[in-house]
Structure formats: C-alpha cells, structure tokens
C-alpha positions in Angstrom: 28.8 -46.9 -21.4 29.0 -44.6 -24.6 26.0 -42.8 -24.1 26.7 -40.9 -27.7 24.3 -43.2 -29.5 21.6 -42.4 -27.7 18.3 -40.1 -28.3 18.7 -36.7 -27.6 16.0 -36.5 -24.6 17.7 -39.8 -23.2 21.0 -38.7 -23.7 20.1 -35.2 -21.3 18.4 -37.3 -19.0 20.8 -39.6 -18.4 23.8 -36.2 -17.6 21.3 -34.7 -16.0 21.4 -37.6 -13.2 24.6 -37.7 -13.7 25.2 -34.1 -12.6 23.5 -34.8 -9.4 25.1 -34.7 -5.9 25.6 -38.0 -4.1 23.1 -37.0 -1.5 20.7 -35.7 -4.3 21.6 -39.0 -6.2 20.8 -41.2 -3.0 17.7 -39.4 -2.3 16.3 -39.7 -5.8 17.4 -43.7 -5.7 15.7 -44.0 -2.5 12.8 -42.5 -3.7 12.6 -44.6 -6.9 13.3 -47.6 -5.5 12.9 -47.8 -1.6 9.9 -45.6 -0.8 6.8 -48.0 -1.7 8.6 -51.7 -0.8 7.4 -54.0 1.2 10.5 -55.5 2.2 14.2 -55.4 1.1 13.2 -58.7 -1.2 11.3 -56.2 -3.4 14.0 -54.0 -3.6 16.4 -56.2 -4.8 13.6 -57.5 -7.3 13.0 -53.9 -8.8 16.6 -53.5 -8.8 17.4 -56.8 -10.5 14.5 -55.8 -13.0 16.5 -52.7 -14.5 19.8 -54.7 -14.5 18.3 -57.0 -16.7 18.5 -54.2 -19.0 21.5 -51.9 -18.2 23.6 -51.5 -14.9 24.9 -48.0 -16.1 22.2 -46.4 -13.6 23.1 -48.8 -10.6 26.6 -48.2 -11.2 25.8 -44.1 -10.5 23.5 -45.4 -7.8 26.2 -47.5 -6.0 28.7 -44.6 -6.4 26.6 -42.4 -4.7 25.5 -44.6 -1.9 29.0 -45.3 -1.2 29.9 -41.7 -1.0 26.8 -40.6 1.0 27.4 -43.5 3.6 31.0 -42.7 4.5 31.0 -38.8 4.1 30.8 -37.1 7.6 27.3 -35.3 7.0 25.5 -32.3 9.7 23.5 -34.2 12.2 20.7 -35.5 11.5 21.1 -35.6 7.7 21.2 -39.6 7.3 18.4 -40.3 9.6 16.4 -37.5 7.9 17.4 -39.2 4.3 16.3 -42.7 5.3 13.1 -42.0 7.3 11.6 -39.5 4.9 12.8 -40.1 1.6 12.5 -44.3 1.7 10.0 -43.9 4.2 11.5 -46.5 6.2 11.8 -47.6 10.1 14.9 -48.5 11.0 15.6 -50.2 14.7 18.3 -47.7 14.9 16.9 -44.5 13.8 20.0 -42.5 14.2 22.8 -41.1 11.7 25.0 -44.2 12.0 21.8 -46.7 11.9 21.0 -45.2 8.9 24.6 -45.4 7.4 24.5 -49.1 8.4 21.4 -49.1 5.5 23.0 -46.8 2.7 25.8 -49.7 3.2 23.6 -52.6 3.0 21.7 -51.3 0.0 24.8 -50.5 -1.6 26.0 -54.4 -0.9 22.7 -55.2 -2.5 23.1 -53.0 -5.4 27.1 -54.3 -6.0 25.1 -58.0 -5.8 22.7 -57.3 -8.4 25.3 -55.7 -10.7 27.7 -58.3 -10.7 24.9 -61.3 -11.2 23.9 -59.6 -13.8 27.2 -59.2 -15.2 
C-alpha cells in the first residue's frame, strides 16, 4: 500500500512499526491484540475488525509472526514472549509450545486476510 497519501503523523506511525524487529513487532501485536482475550474467538474477531478496514498492518503482523516462530531464539525467549506479553497459559509452556502458538496465530492472521480479501 502507497502509504504517500497519507497524513503526516499516520504516515510516521505507520514506518515507525514498520522499523520494528520481528520480535518487537510480535510482542507489540500480542500485546494489542492477545493480551485481554477471552479466547482465541475474540482474537480472530478483533482481528477481522481491523481487516475490515485495511490488512496492510496484518500483513506486517503475519510477517513478523512468521519470522519470530521459525528463527532459532536464546532459551527461553518464546515462552517468555507468550506468557507475559499475551498473558496467556499454554498446556506446553515451553519454547517450542509457544512456537506452536506464534504459528497458529499466524494461520489465523493469513485466514482473516485472505477473507477479507
């Protein structure tokens, strides 16, 4: 998306996420739209919401959880990610049970993008 149309304070917004490291990128994602859900239904809802719109910021999103899941990371890291940024319990709290997430929510995120496509 041509991003050259936009407002000046969206337009620096929007490169500033984009200058964002994957792992920075997941953590804010998680953090926007993980952290207070009930359930991976409301997830998907919030995310289907803002693709109503524009998937330019799940396509970043999706990127980045791609990256982040299959990157070999310093033990600990993914587990860490998942349980404190999203605040969620996984019934595999380890690195690769929290991998197995990043992957799912990026299937969820590649869903939402192409229905609303």
């Amino acid at each position: 998306m041509d991003i050259s149309g936009l407002p000046e304070s969206m337009r620096a917004r929007v490169e500033a996420r984009n200058a964002l490291s994957p792992l920075d990128r997941v953590r804010e994602f998680l953090g926007s739209h993980v952290l207070d859900a009930d359930g991976l239904d409301e997830v998907r809802a919030d995310l289907r919401r803002t693709a109503h719109f524009s998937t330019m910021r799940h396509r970043g999103d999706l990127a980045a959880l791609e990256a982040v899941a299959a990157a070999h990371h310093p033990p600990g890291t993914l587990a860490r990610l998942v349980g404190w940024e999203a605040n969620w319990v996984l019934d595999d709290p380890s690195d690769a049970g929290a991998a197995q997430f990043l992957r799912e929510l990026a299937q969820m995120l590649r869903e939402v993008i192409e229905e609303a496509e």
